[in-house]
N, C-alpha and C positions, 0 to 999 in steps of 0.2 A: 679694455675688452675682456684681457682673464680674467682680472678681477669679478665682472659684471659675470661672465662665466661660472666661476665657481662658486659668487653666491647664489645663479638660479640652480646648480645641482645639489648645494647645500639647502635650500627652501626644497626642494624638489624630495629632497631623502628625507626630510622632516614630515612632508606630506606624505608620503609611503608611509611612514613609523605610525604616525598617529594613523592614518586610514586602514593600515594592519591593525593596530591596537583598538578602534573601535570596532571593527569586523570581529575578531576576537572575542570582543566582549558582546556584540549581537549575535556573534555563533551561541555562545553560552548562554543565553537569554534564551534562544530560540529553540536550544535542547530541554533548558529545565520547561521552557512551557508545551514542549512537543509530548515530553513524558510524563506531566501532569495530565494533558488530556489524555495517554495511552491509558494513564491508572485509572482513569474516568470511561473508559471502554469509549469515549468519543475518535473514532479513529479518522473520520475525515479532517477534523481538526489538525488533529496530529501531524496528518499527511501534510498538510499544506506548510505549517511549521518545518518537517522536515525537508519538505523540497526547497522552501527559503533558503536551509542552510545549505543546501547543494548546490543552490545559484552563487554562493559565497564561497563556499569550498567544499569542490566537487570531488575529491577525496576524503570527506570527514566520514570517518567507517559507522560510527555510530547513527550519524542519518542517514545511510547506506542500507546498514543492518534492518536499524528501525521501519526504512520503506518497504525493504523485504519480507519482512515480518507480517506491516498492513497488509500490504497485498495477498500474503499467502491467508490468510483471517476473511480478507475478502473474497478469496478461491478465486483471486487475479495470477491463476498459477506463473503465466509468463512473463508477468513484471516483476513477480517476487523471485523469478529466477534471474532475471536479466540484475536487479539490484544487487545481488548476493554476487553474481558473478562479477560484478564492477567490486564490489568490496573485496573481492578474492582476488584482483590485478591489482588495488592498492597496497593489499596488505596478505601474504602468500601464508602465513604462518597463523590462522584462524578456525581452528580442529571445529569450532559447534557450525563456522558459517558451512564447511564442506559437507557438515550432517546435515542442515539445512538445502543445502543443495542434493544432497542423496536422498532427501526425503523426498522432495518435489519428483527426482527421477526414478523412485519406487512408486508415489501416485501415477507416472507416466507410463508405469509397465518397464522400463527400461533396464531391466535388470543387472543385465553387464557392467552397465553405468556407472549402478550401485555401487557395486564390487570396489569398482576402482577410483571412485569418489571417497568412499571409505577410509580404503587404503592410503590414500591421498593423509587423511584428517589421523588416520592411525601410526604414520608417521610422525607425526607432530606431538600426540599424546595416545599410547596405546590401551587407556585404561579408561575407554567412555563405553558405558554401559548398552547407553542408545545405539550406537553403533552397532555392536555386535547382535542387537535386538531386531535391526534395519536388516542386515546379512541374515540373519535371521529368516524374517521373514523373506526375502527376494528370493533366497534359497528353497523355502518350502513351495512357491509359488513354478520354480523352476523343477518341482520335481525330486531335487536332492534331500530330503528328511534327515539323512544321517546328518552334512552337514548342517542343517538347520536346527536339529535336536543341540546339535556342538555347539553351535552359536548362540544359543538361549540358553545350555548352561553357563557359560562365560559369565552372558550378561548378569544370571542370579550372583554368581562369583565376586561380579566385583558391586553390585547393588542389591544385596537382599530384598530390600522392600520394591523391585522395580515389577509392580503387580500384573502389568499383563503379559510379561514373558510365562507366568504358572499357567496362563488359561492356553499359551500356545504349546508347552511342554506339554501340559496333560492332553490336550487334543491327539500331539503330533504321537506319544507313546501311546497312549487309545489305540490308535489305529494301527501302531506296531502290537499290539495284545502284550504290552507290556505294564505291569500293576504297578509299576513305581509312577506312574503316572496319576493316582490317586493322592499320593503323601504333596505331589503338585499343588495339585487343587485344594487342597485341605490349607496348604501354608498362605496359600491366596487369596483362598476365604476368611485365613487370619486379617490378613494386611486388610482387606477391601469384602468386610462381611457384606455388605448390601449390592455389589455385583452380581448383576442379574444374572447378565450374561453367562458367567464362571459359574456361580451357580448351577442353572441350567445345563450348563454343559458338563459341572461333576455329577449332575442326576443320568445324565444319557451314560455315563462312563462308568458309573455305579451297572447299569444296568447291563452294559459290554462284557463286564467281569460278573456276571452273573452274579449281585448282589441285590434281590429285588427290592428287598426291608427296606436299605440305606437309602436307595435310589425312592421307593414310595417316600421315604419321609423329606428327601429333598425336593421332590416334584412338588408335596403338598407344600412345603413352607414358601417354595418360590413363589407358586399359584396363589399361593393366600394372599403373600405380602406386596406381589405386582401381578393383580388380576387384569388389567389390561395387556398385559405384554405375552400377546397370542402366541408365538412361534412357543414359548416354555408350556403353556396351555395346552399348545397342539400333539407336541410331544408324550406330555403326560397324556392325553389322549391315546395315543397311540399305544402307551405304556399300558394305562390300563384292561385296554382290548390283550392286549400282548399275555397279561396274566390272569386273564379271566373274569375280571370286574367290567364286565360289559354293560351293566346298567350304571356306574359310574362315567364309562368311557362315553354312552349316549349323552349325558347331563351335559359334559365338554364341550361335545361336537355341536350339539344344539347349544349352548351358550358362544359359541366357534360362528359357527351360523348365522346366528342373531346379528355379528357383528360383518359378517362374510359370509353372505348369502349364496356366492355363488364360487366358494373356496373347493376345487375340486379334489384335492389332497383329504379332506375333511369329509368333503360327502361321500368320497371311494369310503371311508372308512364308516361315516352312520351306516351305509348301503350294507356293509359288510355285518356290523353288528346287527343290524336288522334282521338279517338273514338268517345270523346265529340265534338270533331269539324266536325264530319261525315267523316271523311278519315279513314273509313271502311279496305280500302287495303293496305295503311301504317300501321294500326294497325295489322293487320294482322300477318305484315311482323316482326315485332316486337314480338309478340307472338313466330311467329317460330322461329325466333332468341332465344327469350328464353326458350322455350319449348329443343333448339337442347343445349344450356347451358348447363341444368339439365340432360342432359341424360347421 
């Protein structure tokens, strides 16, 4: 009877070995074809690959990470949270999954959160760019600039080329009326010439510091080279009412128009230039137009 014993525990631990060893080797089957379809932007594919390998082993981090990732792509914000959070009880010492977790709870408004999610990932490694880009921003959003200015030079400190921290430094010094917030914008425009955005917003800041030359020739190239992206349109609009080219600033408004017939921001402003030109009863008509908007 022991004997008969010890060899069903001996077949029995043979059956483990091999059924661990092929699991093994289907977990890694299941990764390399999960992350093939990731690089093929097939992400339901993927999904389904990865939750296989979580029915087999429901601590393997990487299809943890991975479903996290899906999810947050698919603005599944609370799956891709719950994933990352199971990856963070298996595995406590993972600095980008905590960033990933602070990202979700700065799309959440969550600020506090932030902070201390951060701090979390900042212990582990205190030299991640993102991070202090995150603080960053939750910081500006709460109100505090100084720290936030703080936190986005960090970030340039430890990644030069990390481009959208220069379009939030120059914003955020703009607004303090400080001109080092220009040399921002210009190293930005290095890294990522065709950013519109930065762009557009080193013409409004050109213009804060009273430089109108530099700010007119940024307004034109922006408008030239992205003529549908109204808000930069708008602005230059506004720009040129502001320094007197009021038959330019109507060309805008009515090409503004064209597109957003019924853009109140833009018709205060034909309304305005109208006025300034003496066409009294076009302006007029603008007004009731707007006036019949609001009611």
């Amino acid at each position: 009877m022991t004997v008969f014993i010890q060899k069903y525990v001996s077949f029995f631990f043979v059956l483990c070995i091999l059924f661990s060893c092929s699991s093994k080797h289907q977990v890694k089957d299941l990764i390399q074809e999960g992350e093939q379809f990731l690089s093929e932007n097939m992400l339901d594919s993927a999904q389904r690959r990865f939750e296989m390998i979580c029915r087999l082993d429901s601590f393997n981090l990487k299809a943890l990470n991975h479903l996290g990732d899906i999810h947050f792509k698919k603005v599944e914000i609370g799956k891709s949270f719950r994933y990352f959070t199971r990856s963070i009880r298996a595995d406590s010492i993972q600095p980008d999954v905590y960033l990933k977790l602070a990202e979700i709870k700065l799309m959440l408004g969550k600020y506090r959160e932030v902070f201390q999610t951060i701090n979390k990932a900042f212990k582990i490694n205190s030299q991640l760019p993102h991070g202090y880009f995150m603080k960053g921003v939750a910081y500006k959003h709460i109100g505090d600039t100084t720290k936030a200015i703080s936190s986005f030079k960090t970030a340039i400190e430890l990644r030069h080329d990390f481009s959208p921290v220069y379009y939030e430094l120059g914003l955020l010094l703009t607004l303090k009326n400080d001109s080092l917030a220009l040399p921002y914008y210009e190293n930005g425009l290095r890294l990522t010439p065709n950013d519109v955005g930065l762009k557009a917003s080193f013409a409004w800041a050109l213009d804060q510091f009273n430089r109108p030359i530099q700010a007119n020739k940024i307004y034109f190239e922006t408008v030239r080279d992205f003529p549908n992206y109204m808000e930069v349109k708008s602005n230059y609009a506004v720009f040129k009412n502001k320094i007197g080219e009021i038959d330019t600033a109507l060309i805008l408004c009515n090409q503004l128009l064209n597109k957003a017939p019924r853009n109140e921001k833009i018709l205060n402003l034909k309304g305005i230039i109208l006025k300034r030109k003496g066409h009294f009863n076009e302006a007029q008509k603008i007004y009731d137009l707007l006036h019949g908007i609001n009611q």
